[in-house]
Structures are given as C-alpha cells and as structure tokens.
N, C-alpha and C positions, 0 to 999 in steps of 0.2 A: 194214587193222586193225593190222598190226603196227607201220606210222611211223605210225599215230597214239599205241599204246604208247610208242614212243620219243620222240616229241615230248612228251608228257605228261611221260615223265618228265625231259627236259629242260628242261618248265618246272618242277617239284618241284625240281629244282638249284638252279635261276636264285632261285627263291622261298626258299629255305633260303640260301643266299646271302646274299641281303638282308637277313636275321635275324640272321646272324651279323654284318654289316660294320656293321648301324645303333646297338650300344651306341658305338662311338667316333667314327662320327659324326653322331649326332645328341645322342645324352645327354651326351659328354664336350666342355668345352668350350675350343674351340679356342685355338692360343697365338697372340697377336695378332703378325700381320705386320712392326708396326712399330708405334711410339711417337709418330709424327711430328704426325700430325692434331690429337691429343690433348695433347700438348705445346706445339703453336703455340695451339692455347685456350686453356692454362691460365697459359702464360707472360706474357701482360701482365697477372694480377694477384697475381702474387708480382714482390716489393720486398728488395731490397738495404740492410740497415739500417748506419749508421755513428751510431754513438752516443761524443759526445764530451763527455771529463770534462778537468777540469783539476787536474794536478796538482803542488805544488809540492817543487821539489827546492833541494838546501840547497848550495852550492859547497861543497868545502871550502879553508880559507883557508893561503895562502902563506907565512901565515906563523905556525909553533906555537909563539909564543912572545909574553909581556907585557914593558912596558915598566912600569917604577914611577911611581907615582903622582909628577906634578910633573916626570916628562921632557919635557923641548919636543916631543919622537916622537910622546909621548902624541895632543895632539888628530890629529894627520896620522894617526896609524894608524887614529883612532878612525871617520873620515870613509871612511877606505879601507874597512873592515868594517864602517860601514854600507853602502857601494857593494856590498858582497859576502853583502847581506840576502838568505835565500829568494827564490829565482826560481819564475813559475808559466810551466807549458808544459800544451800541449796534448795529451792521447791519445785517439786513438781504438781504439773497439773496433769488428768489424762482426760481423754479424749477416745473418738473414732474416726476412721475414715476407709473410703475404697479407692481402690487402684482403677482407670478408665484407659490406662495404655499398658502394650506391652515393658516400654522402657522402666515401670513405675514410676509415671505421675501418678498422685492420690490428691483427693480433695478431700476437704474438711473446711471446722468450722472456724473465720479468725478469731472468735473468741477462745478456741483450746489452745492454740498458737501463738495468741498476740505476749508481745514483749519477752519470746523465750529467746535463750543465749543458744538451745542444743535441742534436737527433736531428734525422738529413737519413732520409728513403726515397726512392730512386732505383727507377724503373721500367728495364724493359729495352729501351726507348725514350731511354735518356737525362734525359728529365725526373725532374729530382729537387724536391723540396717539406720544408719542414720540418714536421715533428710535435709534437704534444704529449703527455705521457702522460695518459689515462683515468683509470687504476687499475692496480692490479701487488696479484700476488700470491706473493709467496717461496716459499708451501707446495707450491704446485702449479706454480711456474715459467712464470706466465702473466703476461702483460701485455697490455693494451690502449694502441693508440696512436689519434691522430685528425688525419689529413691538416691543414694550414692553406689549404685551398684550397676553392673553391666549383666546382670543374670535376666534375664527374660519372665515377668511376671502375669498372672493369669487375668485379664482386666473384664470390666463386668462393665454392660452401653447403657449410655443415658437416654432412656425411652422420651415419650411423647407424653406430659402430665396432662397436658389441654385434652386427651383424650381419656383422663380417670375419671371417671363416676363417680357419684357417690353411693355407695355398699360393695364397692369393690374391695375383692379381697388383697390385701397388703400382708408384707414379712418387712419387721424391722430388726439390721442386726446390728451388734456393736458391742462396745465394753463398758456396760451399767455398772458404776461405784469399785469400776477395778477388775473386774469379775473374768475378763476375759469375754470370749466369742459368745456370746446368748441371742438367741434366737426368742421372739416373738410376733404373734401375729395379732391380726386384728381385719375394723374395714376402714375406708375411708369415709369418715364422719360429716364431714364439710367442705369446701373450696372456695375459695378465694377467701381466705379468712383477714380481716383485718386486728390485729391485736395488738396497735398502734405501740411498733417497734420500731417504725420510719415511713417513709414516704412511699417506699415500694412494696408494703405488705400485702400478701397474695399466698397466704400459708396452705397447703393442705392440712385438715385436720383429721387426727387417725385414734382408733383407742387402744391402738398395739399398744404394748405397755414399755415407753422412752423414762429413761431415769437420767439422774447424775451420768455421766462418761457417755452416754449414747449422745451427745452433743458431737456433728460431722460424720454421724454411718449415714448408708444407704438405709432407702426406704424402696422396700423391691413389689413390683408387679407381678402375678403369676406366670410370667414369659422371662423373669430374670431379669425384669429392665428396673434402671433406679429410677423412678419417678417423684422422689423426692429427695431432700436432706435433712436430716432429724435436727434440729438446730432447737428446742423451747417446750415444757410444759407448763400446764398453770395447774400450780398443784400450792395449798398452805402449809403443808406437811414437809413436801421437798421430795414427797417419793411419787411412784406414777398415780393417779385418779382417772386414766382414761382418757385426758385430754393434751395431746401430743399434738405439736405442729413440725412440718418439714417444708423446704423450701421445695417449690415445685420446680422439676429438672429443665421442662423448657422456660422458666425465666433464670437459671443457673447457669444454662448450655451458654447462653452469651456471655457471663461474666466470668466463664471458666475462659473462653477460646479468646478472650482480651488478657487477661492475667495472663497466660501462656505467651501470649505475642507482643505486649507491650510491659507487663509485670504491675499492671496498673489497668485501673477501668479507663474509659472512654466515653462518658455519659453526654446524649444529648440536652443542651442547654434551649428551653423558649425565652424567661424570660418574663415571669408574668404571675403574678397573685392570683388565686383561682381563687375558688369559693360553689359553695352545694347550688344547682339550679331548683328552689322550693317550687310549687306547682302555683303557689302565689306569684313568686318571679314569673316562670313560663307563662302565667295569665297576663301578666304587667306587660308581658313586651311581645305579647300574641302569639305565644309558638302552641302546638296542638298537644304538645306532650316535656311532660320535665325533664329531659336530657339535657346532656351536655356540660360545659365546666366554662361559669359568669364570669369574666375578668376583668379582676378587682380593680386589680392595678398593672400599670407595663412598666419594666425597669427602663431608666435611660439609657439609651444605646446600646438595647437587648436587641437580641434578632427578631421579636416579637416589635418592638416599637420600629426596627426598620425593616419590618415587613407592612409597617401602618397599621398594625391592632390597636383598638382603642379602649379604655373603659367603659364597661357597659356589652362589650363582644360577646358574644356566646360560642364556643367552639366547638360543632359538635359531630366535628370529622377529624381526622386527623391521618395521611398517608393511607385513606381510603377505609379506614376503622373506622366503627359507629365509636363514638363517645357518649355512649349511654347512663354513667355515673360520671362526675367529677375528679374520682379514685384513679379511674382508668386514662385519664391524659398523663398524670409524669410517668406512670409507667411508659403507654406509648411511646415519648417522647425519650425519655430514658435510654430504649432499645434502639432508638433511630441515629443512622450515622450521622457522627458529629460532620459540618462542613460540606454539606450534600442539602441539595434542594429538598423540602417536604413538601407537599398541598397540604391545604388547610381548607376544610367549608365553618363560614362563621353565621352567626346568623346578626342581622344587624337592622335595624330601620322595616321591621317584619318582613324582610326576607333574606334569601340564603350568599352569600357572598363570597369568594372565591378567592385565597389568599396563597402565595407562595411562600416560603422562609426559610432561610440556609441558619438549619441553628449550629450553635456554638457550644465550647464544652464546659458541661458542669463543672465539672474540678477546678478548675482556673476561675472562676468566679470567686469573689473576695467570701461572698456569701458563704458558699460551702468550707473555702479555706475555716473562716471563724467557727464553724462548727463543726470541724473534723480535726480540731486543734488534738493530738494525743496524748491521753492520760493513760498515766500505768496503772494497774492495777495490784500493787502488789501486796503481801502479805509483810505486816508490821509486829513484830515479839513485842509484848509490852512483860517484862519478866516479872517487874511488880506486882501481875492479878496470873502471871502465867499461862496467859492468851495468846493469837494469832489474832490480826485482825486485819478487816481492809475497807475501804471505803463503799458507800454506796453507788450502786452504777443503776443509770435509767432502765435498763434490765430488770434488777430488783426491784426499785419501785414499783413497774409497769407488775411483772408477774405477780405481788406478792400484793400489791393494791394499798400500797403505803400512804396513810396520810403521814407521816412523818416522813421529809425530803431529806432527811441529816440523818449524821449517824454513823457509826461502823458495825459492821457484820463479823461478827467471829466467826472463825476461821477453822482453829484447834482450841480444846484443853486440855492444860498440861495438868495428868491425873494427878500430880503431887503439888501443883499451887494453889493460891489460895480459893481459888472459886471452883475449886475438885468437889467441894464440901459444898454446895449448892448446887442448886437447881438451874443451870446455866449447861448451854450445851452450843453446839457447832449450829452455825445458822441463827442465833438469836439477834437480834441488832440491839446495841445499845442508845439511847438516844439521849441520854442525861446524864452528867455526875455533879453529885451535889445540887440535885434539882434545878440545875443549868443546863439549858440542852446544848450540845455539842453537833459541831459543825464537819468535821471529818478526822481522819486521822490524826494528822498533823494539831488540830485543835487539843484534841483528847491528849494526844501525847505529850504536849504542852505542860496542860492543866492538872496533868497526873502528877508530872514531874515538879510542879509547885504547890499542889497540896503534900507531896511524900518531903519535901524542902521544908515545909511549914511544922514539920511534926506529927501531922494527921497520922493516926493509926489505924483510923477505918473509914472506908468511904459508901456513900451511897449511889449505886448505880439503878437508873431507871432500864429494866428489860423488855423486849418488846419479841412475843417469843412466834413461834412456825405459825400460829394458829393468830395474829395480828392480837395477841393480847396483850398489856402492857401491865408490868409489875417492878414493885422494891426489890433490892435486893444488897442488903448489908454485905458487906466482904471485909475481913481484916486485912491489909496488909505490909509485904515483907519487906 
C-alpha cells in the first residue's frame, strides 16, 4: 500500500510537470533554426533592378575668353565650341524588386525607376531581361514593371500585413549597394509608422538590416508571403542602424491592381481640410472620447460640400470604419472607389449624423496636379571640383533631418580632381560657396561658372557631412 502511495505520487510530479513545461512548448512559438529552406524559395523571384537614365553634362571650355567680331580666330574657335557642345553619358541607378505573376510583372520602387530611358531585371541565375514600366505611383512609391519576355517566371503572393505583429519574424531580400541577392532577417519593430513621407504613411518598421539597393525588395513572412515593400531607412551614416521601413502589402495590393488596369492610381477624393481632434476639442463640442478627424475647411464644389459637410464636422465613421485618429481618414478615403456612393457618420450639434457622398478623384484635383508637378532628379558633372551632384529631394531632408532646405548632395568623386585631396566624400551636401548659400543645382552651377570667369583659383565650399555636421572646406580649382 505504501509504494503504491509513492508511485501515485510520483505520477502527480511527472503530471504537474507537464503543466508547467507545455506553455513554452507548445503555445510559444519556436525561433526558426535557420533561414536556409526558406531563402533558397524565395530567392529566384526577387530581381536586381538597374534602371538607366541619360544624362547630359556641359564641358567646361578652355578657354574663358571672346575674340571680336571679324578676328580670323573667330570661326576656328567658333568650330572648336561647337566640338565642346553638351555631352550625354549614361547613369545608372539600382534597385530591387519581385516578380507577383507568372508572365513577370515585378514591383518595385518609383523612386529606383523614375525618369530612366532603359530598365534591365537580373535574376539570381544571371538571366537578365529588359522591362517595361506599367504605371508608377510617386505618392505611395510604387511601380509596376513587365518583363519582355514570354518564359514563364516563379512569382512569390502578396500576404495579408493587417495581420503582422509586432516581433514577428521577417526576411528582407534584395540588392544592398550592388551586391546582388542578400538575404537578412530581423522582426517587425513597429506598424503603422508615420515618418511623414506623404499623406498615406502607414510603414512597417523592421531591424532586418535594408541598405542602399534594397529600395523595391520584398519583405517576407515566415509563410513566404510579401508583407511588405522595403522602400526607406533613417540612418546619418547612409548604412543600415536597424531602422528600416516597408510599405505594408495590403495598402500596396490596391495600388498595384490600379497600375496594372489603368497604368495610373485612382484615388478617392472628399474634399476637405482635416485637423487632430485634441481631448480639449472632443470636450468643447461634447463627445466622450477624442476620435475622429475636425473639418477645418470644405473645398467649393467638393463632394464633401455637396454632401452638405460643414465646418466644425467631426467625421468619425467612414464606409463603416471607426476613424479613431485623424491619420486614418485619407487613407480610408484614399482606398475607396472613386464615383460610388460612401456613408459617412459625422458628429455634429452633440450628436451623431448620417451623411452619404459620391467622392471624386484625387488626381484630377488642381490641388494634387500642383503638387505632383515632376522633377528629375538627375545627376549634374561639375568637372571643375570633379563631382556628381543632384539636387535635394523631400526624401533627404525628411531622412537625414535637415535644417538646411538647399543645397546639392554629391553624388561621385572623381579620385583625380580636385576635391580627391580632401575630406569630401559621396553623400555630403553642399550648402554654400563663398559663404553664399546656394539654392540647387542649377544655382551652384551658375555661380561656379562665374567665379572660374572671374579668375578665382580657389573656392570656399561649406560641407554638411552623413553625421549633420557642417564644415569649411578650401579646394583649388581647374
């Protein structure tokens, strides 16, 4: 009697035991062994993009000075500067992207794309194929591309992001600084990130390690699904720090399947000046909680004014979504079809009111027009300091936290001119010559070309380098 008490209560141990060991392993879920399986899958259908532009650079000429009208010199010089016309070269920029069909469609980012003449996609096989573009979208930093080829490619599906967590595990892949196919992982850090890039920012944030060229890879879930687009890191350096953002796939999934059908978005338009609901407001006009998005103002002859919104409206429904931030109405409306009825709950005279509205399309608004006016961005030879350079774009600012809005960003240095011999490198912005601060390209290369007129044989340029530091910097030059 007595070892059957002790075996009893030796199984009661063993049993209680197993209570204790099964929440971590069976409920918690395990940290994968390795990447390997799941990498060699996913890697032949992400593409290495080289998108190539042309750009023309201006010599400058040997000789700064005119001969008068009726010198014999005259035509000979005049022959020699035409010889010494505008030259055009080629640049490339690369990129990534993955393929989502078998025909190869591939997406990526409009900024690796925008204003090229020629795009090649290179597999990790080697086979490379030229592209065409689809459609681009600048707001949301998408583009659609279309293989030239009739071979049948391995496509990889656009998951569900509304459904990633965060400490989920992620794989980002793509082509960092040229490098080819590289693989990284990480988790997902944050969501819904704002890192006011535009109107619809909604970022995942991840600490896989995105660099240079990872701009349009996939961002993979542990099921192989893309749940994001690597599009931006905030780093001073310019290399990864662990803070990587992607465009999440289900607000991608609609501005791909618009691109593809019209080659262009299709954005819903309200129609109306919004503004933060403070808990001060929500008290001022009786609501129990600070929801919703104030409006400020109604455009004339918006679908919001002939749906009868007023100033002073509270919006804090919208085709049956809570509107629980202010953030979250242009998105909504955004995603909602242009030319189709919405509801609307408003809240108004302390209570809830009930609004219909057939909006209208973003794009066709004068407003958007003026602000989507397009600039190139290209790369400018100044041969004189033996630089590349290009203008500053709201991109840089934003990432790099510029109090300096002017300026140009170099590009290259040419190791045999003159600023080889200084402390100047790729990424620096300039933001002064001759303690002037300069306005963009076109200024600088202006005012280069009439101090080098003037005689000057050195100039002073103000540098502003990865790390937001600002320095002198003498340069002789040629």
């Amino acid at each position: 009697m007595k070892n059957y008490l002790n075996l009893k209560k030796f199984y009661i141990v063993i049993f209680l035991s197993f209570f204790l060991v099964l929440p971590s392993s069976i409920f918690a879920k395990a940290v994968p062994a390795s990447f390997a399986d799941l990498a060699e899958k996913l890697m032949p259908s992400v593409v290495n993009i080289s998108a190539t532009r042309v750009v023309e650079t201006r010599p400058q000429s040997q000789f700064p000075f005119q001969f008068p009208p009726g010198s014999p010199f005259e035509e000979f010089f005049k022959e020699f500067n035409q010889q010494q016309a505008p030259q055009k070269r080629k640049s490339t920029a690369l990129g990534s992207g993955f393929v989502i069909s078998e025909d190869g469609v591939v997406i990526t980012n409009n900024h690796v794309i925008q204003g090229a003449e020629g795009i090649l996609v290179r597999f990790t096989d080697d086979k490379e194929y030229e592209a065409k573009l689809v459609g681009t979208d600048p707001v949301s930093d998408i583009a659609v591309l279309k293989i030239n080829s009739k071979e049948k490619f391995k496509p990889v599906p656009l998951g569900d992001s509304s459904k990633a967590r965060v400490g989920d595990w992620v794989l980002a892949i793509g082509n960092p600084f040229g490098l080819g196919g590289t693989v990284t992982a990480g988790i997902i850090s944050a969501i819904n990130r704002d890192i006011n890039m535009g109107r619809y920012d909604n970022f995942i944030q991840t600490d896989a390690s995105i660099n240079q060229g990872n701009s349009g890879g996939p961002l993979f879930n542990l099921q192989g699904e893309v749940v994001g687009i690597n599009t931006a890191i905030f780093s001073q350096s310019g290399g990864s720090v662990g803070i990587g953002f992607a465009i999440p796939s289900s607000f991608a999934k609609n501005v791909i399947e618009q691109l593809q059908k019209y080659g262009e978005t299709r954005r819903g338009w309200l129609g109306v000046r919004i503004q933060v609901v403070t808990q001060e407001i929500a008290d001022s006009l009786g609501m129990k909680e600070a929801i919703g998005a104030l409006v400020a103002d109604v455009n004339e002859n918006s679908p919001a004014q002939k749906a009868g919104l007023k100033d002073g409206d509270v919006i804090i429904e919208f085709n049956g979504i809570k509107i629980d931030t202010m953030r979250k109405l242009p998105k909504v409306v955004g995603e909602a079809p242009v030319g189709r009825a919405a509801n609307m709950k408003i809240w108004r005279d302390k209570q809830i009111v009930s609004k219909t509205v057939v909006l209208g399309r973003l794009e066709e608004t004068a407003e958007f027009k003026q602000k989507q006016v397009p600039t190139k961005i290209e790369d400018t030879s100044l041969d004189s300091l033996g630089i590349k350079v290009r203008n500053l774009t709201e991109k840089d600012i934003a990432s790099r936290k510029l109090k300096d809005k002017s300026g140009v960003i170099i590009q290259e240095v040419d190791v045999n001119g003159p600023l080889s011999d200084v402390a100047v490198s790729a990424g620096d912005i300039i933001i002064a010559l001759q303690n002037k601060k300069i306005k963009d390209v076109t200024d600088f290369e202006q005012r280069l070309k009439k101090e080098i007129k003037s005689g000057s044989k050195s100039l002073l340029l103000t540098i502003v380098d990865s790390q937001n530091r600002s320095r002198y910097v003498g340069v002789k030059i040629k």
